[in-house]
N, CA, C and O of each residue as an XYZ file, in Angstrom:
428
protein
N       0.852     -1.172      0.000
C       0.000      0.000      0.000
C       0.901      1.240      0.000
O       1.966      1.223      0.619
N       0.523      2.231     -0.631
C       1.443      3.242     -0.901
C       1.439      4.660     -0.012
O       0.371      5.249     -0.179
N       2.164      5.218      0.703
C       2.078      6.210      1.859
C       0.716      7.186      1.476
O       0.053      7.646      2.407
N       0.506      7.347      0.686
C      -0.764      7.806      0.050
C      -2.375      7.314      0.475
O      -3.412      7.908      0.771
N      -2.054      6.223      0.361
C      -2.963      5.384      1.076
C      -3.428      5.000      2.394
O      -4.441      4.714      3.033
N      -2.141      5.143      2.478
C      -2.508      4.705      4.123
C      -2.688      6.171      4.891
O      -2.741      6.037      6.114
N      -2.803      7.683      4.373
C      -3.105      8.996      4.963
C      -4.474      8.805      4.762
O      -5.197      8.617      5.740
N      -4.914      8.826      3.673
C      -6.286      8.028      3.258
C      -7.544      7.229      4.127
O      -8.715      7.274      4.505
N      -6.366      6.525      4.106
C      -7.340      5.123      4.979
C      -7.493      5.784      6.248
O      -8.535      5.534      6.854
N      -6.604      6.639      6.818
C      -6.746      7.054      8.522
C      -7.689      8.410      8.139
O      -8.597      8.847      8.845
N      -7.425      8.736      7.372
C      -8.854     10.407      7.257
C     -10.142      9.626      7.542
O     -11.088      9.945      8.263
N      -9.933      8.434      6.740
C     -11.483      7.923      6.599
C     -11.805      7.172      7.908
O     -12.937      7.440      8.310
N     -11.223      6.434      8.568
C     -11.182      5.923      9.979
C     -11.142      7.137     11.169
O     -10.894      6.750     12.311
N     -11.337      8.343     10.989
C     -11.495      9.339     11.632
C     -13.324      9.415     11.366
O     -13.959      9.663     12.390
N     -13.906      9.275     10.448
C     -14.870      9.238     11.184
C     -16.432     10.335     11.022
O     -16.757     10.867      9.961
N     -16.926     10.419     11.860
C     -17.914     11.563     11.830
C     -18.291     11.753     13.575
O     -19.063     11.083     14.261
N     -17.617     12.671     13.875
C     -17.620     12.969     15.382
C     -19.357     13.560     15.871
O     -19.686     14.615     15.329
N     -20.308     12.973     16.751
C     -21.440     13.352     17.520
C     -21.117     14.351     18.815
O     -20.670     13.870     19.857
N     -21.391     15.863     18.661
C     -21.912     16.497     19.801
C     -23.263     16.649     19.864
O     -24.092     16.774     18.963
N     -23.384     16.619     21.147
C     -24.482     16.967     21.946
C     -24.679     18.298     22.269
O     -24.010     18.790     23.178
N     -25.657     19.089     21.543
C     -26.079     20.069     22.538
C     -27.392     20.383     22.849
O     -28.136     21.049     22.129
N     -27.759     19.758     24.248
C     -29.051     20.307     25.144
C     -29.638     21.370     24.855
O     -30.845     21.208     24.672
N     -29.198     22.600     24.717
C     -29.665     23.705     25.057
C     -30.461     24.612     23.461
O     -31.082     25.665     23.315
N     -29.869     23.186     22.253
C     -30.868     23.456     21.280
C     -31.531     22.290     20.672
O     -31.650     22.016     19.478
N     -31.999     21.562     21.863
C     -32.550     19.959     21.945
C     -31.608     19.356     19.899
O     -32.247     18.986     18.914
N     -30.397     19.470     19.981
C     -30.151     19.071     18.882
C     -28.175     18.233     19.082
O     -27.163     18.570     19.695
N     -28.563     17.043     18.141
C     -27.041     16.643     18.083
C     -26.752     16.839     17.032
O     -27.573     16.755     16.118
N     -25.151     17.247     16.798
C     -24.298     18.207     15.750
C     -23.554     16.602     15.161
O     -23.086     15.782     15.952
N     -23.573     16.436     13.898
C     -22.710     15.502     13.590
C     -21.602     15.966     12.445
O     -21.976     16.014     11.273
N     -19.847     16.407     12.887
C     -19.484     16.779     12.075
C     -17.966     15.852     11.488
O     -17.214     15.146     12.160
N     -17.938     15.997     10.848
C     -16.684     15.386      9.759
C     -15.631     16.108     10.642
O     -16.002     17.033     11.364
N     -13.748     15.545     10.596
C     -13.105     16.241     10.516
C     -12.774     16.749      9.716
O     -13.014     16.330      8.584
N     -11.997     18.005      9.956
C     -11.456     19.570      9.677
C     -10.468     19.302      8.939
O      -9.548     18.723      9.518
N     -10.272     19.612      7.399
C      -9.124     19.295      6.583
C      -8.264     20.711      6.870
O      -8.429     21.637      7.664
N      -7.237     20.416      5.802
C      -6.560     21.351      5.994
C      -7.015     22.606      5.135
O      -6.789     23.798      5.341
N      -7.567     22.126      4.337
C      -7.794     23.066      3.253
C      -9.314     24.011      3.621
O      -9.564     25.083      3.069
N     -10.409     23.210      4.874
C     -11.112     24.398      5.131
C     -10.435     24.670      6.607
O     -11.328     24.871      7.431
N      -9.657     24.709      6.945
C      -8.831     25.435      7.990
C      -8.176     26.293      7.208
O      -8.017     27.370      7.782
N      -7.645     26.246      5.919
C      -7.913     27.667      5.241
C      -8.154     28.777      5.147
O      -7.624     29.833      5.495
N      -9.176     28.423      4.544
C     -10.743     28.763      4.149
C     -10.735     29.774      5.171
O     -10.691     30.996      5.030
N     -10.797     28.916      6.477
C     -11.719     29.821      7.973
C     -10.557     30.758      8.273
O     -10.829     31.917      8.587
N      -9.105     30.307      8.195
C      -8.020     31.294      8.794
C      -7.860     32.267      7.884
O      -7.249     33.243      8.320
N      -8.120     32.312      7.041
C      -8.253     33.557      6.137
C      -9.279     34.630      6.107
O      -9.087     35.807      5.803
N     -10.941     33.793      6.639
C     -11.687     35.167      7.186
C     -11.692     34.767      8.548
O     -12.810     34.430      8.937
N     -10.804     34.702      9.373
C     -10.737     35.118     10.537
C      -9.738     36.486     10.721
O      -9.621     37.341     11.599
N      -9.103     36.229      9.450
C      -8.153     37.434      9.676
C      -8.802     38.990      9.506
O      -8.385     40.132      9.700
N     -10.047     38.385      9.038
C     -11.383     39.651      9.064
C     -11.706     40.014     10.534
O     -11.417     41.061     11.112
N     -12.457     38.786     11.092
C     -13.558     39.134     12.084
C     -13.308     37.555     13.121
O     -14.110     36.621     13.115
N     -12.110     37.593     13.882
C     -12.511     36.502     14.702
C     -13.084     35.904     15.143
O     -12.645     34.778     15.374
N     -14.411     36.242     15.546
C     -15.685     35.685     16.126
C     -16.524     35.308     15.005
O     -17.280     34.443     15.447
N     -16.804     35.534     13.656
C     -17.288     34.938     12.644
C     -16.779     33.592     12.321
O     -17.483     32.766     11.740
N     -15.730     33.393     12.638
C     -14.809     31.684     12.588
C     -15.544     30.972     12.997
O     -15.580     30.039     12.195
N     -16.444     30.728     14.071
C     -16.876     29.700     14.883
C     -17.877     30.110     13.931
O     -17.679     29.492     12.885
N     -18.484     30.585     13.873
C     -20.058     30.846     12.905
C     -19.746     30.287     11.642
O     -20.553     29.480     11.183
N     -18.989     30.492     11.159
C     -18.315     30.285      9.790
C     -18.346     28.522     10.007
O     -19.204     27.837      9.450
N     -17.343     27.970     10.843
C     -17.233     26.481     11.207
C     -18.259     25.868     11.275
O     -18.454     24.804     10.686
N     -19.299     26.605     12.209
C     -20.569     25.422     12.352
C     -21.306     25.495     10.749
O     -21.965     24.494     10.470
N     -21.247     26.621      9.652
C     -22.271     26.605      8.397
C     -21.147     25.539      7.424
O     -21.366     25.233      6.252
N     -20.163     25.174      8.077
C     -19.615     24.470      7.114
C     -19.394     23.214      7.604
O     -19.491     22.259      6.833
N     -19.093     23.038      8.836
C     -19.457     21.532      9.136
C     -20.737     20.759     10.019
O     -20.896     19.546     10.158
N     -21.587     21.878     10.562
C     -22.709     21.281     11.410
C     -23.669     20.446     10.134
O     -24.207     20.999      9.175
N     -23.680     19.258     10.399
C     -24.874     18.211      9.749
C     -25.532     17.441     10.609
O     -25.125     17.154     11.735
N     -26.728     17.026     10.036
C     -27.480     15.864     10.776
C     -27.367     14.712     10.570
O     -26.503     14.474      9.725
N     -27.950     13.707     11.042
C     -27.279     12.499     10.906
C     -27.394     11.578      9.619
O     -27.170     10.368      9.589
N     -27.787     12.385      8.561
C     -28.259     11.634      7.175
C     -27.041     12.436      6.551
O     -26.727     12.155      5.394
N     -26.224     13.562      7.333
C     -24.860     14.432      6.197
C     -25.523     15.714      5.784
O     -24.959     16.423      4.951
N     -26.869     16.126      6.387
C     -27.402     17.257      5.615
C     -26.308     18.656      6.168
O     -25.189     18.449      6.638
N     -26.591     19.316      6.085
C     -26.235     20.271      6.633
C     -27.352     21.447      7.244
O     -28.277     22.004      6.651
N     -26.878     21.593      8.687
C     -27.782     22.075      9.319
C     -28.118     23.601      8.990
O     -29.269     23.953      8.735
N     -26.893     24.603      9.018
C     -26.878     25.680      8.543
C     -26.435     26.174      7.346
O     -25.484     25.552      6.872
N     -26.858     27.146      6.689
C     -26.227     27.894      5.824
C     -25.825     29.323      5.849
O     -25.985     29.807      6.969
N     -25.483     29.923      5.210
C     -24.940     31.625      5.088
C     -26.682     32.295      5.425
O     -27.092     33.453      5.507
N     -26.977     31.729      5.481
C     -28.317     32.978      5.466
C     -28.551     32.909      6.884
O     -28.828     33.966      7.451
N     -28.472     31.596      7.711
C     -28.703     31.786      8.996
C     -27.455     32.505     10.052
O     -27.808     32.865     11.175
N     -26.046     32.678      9.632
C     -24.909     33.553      9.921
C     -25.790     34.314     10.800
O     -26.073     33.719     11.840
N     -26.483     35.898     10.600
C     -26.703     36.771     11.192
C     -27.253     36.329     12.376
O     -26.844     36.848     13.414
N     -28.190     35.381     12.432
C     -29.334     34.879     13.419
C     -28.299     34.070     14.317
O     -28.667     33.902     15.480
N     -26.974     33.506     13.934
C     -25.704     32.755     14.677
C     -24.782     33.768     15.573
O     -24.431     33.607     16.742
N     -24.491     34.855     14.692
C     -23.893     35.758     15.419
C     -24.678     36.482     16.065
O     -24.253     36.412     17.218
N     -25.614     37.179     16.055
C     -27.119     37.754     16.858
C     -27.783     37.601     17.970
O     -27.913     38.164     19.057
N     -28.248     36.496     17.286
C     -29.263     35.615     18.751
C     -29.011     34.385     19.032
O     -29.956     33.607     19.169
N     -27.869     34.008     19.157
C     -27.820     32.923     19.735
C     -26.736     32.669     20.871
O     -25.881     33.554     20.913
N     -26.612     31.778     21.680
C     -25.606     32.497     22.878
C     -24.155     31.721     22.486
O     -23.906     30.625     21.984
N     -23.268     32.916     23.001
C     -21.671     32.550     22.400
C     -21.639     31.623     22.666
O     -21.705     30.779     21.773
N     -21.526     31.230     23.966
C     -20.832     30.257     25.090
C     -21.319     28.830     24.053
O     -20.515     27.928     23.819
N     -22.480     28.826     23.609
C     -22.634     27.324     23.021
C     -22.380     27.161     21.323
O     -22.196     26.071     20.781
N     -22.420     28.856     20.403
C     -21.529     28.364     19.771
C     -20.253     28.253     19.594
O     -19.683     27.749     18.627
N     -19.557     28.968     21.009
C     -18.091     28.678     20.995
C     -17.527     26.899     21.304
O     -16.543     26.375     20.783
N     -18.515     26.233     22.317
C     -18.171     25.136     22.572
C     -18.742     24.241     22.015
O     -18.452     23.117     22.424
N     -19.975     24.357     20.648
C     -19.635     23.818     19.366
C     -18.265     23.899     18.349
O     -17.792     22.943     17.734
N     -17.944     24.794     18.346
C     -17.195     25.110     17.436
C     -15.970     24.140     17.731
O     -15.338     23.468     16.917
N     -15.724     24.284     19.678
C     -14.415     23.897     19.876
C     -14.368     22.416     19.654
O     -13.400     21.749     19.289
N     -15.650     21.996     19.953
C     -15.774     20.069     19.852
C     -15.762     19.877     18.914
O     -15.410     18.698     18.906
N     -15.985     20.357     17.262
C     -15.590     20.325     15.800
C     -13.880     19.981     15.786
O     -13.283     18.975     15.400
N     -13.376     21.273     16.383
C     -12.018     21.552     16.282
C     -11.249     20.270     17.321
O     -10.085     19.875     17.269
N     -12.123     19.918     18.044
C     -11.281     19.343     19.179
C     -10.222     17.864     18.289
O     -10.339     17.226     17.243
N      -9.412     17.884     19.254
C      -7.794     17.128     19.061
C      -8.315     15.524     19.340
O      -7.473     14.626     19.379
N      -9.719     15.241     19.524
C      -9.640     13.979     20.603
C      -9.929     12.438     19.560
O     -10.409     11.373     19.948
N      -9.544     12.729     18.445
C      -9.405     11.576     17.148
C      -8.590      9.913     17.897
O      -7.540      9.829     18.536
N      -9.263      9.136     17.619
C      -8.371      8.049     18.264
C      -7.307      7.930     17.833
O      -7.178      8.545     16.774
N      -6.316      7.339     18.201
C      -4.839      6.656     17.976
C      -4.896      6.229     17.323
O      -6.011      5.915     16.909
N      -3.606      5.800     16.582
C      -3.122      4.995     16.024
C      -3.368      3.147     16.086
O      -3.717      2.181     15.407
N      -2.910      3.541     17.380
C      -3.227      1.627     18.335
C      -4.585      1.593     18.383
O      -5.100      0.483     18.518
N      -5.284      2.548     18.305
C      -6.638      2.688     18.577
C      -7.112      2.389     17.306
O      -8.245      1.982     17.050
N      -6.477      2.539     16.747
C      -7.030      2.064     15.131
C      -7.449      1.120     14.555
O      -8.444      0.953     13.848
N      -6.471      0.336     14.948
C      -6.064     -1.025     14.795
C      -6.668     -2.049     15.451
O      -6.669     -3.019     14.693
N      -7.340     -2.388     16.806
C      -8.218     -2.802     17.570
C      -9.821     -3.309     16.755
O     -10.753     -3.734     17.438
């Protein structure tokens, strides 16, 4: 198998990560974060920092069929009315580091 492959095979064994959040009776199901929309987001963050997390959830929040929950039109109503604290700690459980191992892989 060719080193190519096997980066491959572990993107795809990463998965589709489930948060929970209570406080909008809804669970977030998102893909990991390539490099290329970490991009994307670090480039208009260099706009408006706090649009990043808003930005993150219209590009990776889906439901559990892959839809996608938000789009650009709901942005204003994200940054507006809705409370930081839960889309910051959406945003961060998207971003979060907690992907299994290697050994964990393999099991």
């Amino acid at each position: 198998m060719d080193a190519i492959d096997l980066v491959r095979e572990h993107f795809a064994a990463l998965g589709t990560r489930k948060i929970e959040v209570p406080e909008w009776k809804l669970t977030i199901h998102a893909t990991p974060v390539t490099l290329a929309e970490k991009s994307r987001l670090y480039k208009k963050s260099r706009e408006n920092d706090m649009d990043l997390l808003v930005d993150l959830l219209i590009m990776k929040a889906q439901n559990e069929k892959g839809e996608k929950l938000f789009n650009v039109d709901h942005k204003a109503t994200l940054l507006n009315k809705a409370d930081s604290n839960v889309i910051g700690r959406v945003a961060n459980a998207i971003l979060a580091d907690d992907a299994p191992k290697p050994d964990e892989l393999k099991n």
